[in-house]
C-alpha positions in Angstrom: -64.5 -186.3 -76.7 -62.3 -188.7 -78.2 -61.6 -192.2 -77.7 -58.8 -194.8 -79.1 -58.1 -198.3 -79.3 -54.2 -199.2 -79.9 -52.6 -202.0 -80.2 -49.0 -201.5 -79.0 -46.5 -201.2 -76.8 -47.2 -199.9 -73.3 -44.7 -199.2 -70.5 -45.5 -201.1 -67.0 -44.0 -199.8 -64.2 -44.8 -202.5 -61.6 -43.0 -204.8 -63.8 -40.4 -202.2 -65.1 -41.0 -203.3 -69.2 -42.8 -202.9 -72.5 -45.6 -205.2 -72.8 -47.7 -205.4 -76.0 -50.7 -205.1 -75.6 -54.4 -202.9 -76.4 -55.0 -200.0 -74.2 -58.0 -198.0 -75.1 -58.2 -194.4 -74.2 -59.9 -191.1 -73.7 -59.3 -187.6 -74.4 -61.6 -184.6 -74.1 -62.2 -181.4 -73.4 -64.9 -178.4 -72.3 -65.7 -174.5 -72.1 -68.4 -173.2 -71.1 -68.5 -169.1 -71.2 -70.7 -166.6 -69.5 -70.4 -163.1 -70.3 -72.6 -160.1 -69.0 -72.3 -155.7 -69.4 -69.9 -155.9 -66.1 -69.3 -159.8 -65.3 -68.0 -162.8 -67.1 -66.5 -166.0 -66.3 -64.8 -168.9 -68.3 -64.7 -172.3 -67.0 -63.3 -175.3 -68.9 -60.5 -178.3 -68.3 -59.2 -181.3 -70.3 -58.3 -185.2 -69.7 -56.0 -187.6 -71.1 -55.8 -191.2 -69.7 -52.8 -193.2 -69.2 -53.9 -195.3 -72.5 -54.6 -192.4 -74.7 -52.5 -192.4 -78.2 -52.5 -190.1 -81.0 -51.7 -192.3 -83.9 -51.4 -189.9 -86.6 -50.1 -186.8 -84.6 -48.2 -185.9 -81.5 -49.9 -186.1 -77.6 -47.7 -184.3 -75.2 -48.2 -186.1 -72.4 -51.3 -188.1 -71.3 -52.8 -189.0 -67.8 -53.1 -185.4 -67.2 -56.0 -183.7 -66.0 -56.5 -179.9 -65.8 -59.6 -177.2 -64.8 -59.0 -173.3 -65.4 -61.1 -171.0 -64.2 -61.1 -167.0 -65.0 -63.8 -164.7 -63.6 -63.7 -160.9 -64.3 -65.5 -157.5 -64.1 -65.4 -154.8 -66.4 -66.6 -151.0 -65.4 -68.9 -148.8 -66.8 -67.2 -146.7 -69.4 -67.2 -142.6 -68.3 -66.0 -140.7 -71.4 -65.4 -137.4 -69.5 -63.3 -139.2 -66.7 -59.5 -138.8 -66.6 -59.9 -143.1 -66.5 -61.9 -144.3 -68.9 -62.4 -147.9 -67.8 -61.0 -150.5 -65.8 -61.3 -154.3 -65.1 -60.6 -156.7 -62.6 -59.8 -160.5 -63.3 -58.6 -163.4 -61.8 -57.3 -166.4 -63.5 -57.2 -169.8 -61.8 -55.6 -173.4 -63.1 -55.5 -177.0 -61.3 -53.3 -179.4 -62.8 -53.1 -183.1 -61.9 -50.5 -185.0 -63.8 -49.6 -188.6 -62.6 
């Protein structure tokens, strides 16, 4: 988690200008993993808000939220089997960018 306090310009739509002022923002982000023998899943996401500023470095692009998701299952290995092993996943993002 990561939180700034800015003093600068900041574009206003309603108004249609740059107006100087403070704008104090967030940025974080989260995984949490689970992995088993056959089963795992990954879930995690990240948030920046509309005031959010990197001062010393570059932000993409901020009021942006996003979750991903990937769940998957891995088979039991047979060594004497023509196939080995296989696995089955699925991978999920949600994006929300205003």
């Amino acid at each position: 988690m990561l939180g700034t306090t800015t003093r600068r310009f900041f574009r206003d739509a309603d108004v249609g200008e740059n107006i100087y002022r403070t704008g104090k923002g967030l940025a974080y982000s989260y995984i949490y993993n689970h992995v088993s023998r056959h089963f795992g899943y990954n879930l995690g996401g990240a948030r920046r808000t509309s005031d959010y500023r990197a001062n010393v470095g570059f932000t993409r692009r901020t009021k942006t939220n996003s979750s991903t998701l990937l769940v998957y299952y891995n088979s039991e290995p047979q060594l004497k089997s023509r196939l080995v092993s296989w696995r089955v996943h699925n991978y999920n993002e949600f994006r929300k960018v205003a």
